[in-house]
Biotite code that builds the C-alpha atoms (Angstrom):
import biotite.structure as struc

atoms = struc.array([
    struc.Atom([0.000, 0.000, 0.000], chain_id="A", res_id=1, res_name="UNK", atom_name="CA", element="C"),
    struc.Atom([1.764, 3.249, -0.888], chain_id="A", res_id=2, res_name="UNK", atom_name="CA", element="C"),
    struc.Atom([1.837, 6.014, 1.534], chain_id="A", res_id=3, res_name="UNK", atom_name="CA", element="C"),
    struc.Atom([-0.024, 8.910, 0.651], chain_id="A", res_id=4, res_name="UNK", atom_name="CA", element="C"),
    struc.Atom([2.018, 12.770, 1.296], chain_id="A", res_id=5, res_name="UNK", atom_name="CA", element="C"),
    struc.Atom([0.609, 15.200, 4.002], chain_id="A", res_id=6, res_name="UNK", atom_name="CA", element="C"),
    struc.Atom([-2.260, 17.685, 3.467], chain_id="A", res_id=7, res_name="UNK", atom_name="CA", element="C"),
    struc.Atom([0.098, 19.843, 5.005], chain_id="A", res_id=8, res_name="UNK", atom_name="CA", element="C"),
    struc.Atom([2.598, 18.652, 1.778], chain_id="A", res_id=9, res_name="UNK", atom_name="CA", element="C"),
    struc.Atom([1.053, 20.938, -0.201], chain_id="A", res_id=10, res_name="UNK", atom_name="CA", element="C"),
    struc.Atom([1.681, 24.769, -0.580], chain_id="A", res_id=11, res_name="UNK", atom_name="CA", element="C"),
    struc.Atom([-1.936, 25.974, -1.106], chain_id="A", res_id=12, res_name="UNK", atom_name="CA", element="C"),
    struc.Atom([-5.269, 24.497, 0.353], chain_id="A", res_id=13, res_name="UNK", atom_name="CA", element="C"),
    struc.Atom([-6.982, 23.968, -2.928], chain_id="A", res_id=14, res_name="UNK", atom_name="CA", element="C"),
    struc.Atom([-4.046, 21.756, -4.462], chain_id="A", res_id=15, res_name="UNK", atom_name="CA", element="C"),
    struc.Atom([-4.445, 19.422, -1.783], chain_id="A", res_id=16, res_name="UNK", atom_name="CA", element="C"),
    struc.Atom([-8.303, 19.128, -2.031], chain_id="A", res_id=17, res_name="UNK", atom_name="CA", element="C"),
    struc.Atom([-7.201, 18.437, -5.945], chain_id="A", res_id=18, res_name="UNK", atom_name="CA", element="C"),
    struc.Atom([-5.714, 15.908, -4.914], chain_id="A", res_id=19, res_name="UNK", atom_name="CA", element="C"),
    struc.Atom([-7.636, 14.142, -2.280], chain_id="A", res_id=20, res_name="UNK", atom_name="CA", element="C"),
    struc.Atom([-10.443, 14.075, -4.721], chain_id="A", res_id=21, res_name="UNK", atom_name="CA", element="C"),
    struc.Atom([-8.381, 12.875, -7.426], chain_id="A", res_id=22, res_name="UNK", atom_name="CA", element="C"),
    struc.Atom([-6.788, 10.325, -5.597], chain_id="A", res_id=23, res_name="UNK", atom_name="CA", element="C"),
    struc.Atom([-10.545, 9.118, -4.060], chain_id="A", res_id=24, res_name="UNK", atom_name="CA", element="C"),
    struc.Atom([-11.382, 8.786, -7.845], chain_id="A", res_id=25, res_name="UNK", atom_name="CA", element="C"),
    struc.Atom([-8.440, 6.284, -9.232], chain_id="A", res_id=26, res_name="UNK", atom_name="CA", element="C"),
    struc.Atom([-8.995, 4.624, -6.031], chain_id="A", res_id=27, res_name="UNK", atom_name="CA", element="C"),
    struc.Atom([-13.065, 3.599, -6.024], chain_id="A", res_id=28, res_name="UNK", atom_name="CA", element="C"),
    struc.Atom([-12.234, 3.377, -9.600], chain_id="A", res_id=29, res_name="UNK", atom_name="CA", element="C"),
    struc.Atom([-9.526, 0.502, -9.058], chain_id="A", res_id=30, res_name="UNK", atom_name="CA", element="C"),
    struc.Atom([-11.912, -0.578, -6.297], chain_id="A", res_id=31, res_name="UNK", atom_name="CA", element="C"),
    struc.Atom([-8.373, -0.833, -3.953], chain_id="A", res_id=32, res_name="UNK", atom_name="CA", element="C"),
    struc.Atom([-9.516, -0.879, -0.853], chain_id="A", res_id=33, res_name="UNK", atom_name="CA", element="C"),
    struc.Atom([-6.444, -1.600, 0.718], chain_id="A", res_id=34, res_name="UNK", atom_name="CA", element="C"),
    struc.Atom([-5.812, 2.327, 0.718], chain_id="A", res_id=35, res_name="UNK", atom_name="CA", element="C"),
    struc.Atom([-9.055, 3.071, 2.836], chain_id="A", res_id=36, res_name="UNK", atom_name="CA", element="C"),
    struc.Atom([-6.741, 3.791, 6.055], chain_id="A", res_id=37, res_name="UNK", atom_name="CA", element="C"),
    struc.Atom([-4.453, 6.247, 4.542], chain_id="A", res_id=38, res_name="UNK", atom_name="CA", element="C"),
    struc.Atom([-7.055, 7.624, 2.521], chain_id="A", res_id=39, res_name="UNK", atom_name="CA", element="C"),
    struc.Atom([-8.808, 8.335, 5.860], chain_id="A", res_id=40, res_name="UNK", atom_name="CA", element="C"),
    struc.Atom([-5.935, 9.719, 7.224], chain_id="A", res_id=41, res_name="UNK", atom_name="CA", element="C"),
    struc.Atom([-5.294, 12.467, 4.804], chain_id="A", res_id=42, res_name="UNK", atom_name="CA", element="C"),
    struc.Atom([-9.198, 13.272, 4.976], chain_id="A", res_id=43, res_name="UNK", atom_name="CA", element="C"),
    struc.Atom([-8.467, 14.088, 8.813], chain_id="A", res_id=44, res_name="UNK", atom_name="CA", element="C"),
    struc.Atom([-5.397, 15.825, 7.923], chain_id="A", res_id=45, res_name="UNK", atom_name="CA", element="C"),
    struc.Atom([-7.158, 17.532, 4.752], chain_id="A", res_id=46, res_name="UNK", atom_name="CA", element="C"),
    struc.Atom([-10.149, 18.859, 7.674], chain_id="A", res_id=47, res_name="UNK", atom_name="CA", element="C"),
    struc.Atom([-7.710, 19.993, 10.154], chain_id="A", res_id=48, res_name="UNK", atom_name="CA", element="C"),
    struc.Atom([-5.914, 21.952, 7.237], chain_id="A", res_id=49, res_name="UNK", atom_name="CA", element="C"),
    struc.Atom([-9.285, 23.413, 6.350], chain_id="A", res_id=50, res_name="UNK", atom_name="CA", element="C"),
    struc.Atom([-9.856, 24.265, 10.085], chain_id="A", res_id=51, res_name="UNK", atom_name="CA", element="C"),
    struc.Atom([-6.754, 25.999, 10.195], chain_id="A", res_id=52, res_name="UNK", atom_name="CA", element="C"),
    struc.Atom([-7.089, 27.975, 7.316], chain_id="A", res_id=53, res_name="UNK", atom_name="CA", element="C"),
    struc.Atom([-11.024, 28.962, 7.249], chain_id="A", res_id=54, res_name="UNK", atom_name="CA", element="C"),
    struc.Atom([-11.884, 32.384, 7.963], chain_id="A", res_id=55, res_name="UNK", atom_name="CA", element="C"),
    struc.Atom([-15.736, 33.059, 8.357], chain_id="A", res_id=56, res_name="UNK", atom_name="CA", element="C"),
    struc.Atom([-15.668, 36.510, 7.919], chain_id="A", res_id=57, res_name="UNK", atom_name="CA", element="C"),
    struc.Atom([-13.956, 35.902, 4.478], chain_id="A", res_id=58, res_name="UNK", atom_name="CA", element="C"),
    struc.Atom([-18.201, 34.347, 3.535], chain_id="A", res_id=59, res_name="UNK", atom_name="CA", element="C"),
])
């Protein structure tokens, strides 16, 4: 099972959502479900990112 980079990896917030949901694609696609733990951990890491970063006044 290959290790997926951080959420924090990536230099802007957006590229790393890219990614999650490309990577969630290729993999329901393959049907691998031997990635389901790592792809759970960069979700958590992808939501604490997007705690991080949020700004409500910004809406």
């Amino acid at each position: 099972m290959p290790k997926l980079p951080s959420a924090y990896d990536f230099k802007t917030l957006p590229e790393a959502i890219w990614f999650y949901a490309r990577t969630v694609a290729e993999v329901m696609k393959a049907r691998d479900r031997s990635m389901h733990d790592e792809l759970m951990r960069f979700k958590k890491e992808l939501h604490e990112r997007i705690d991080r970063e949020y700004d409500p006044a910004a809406l």
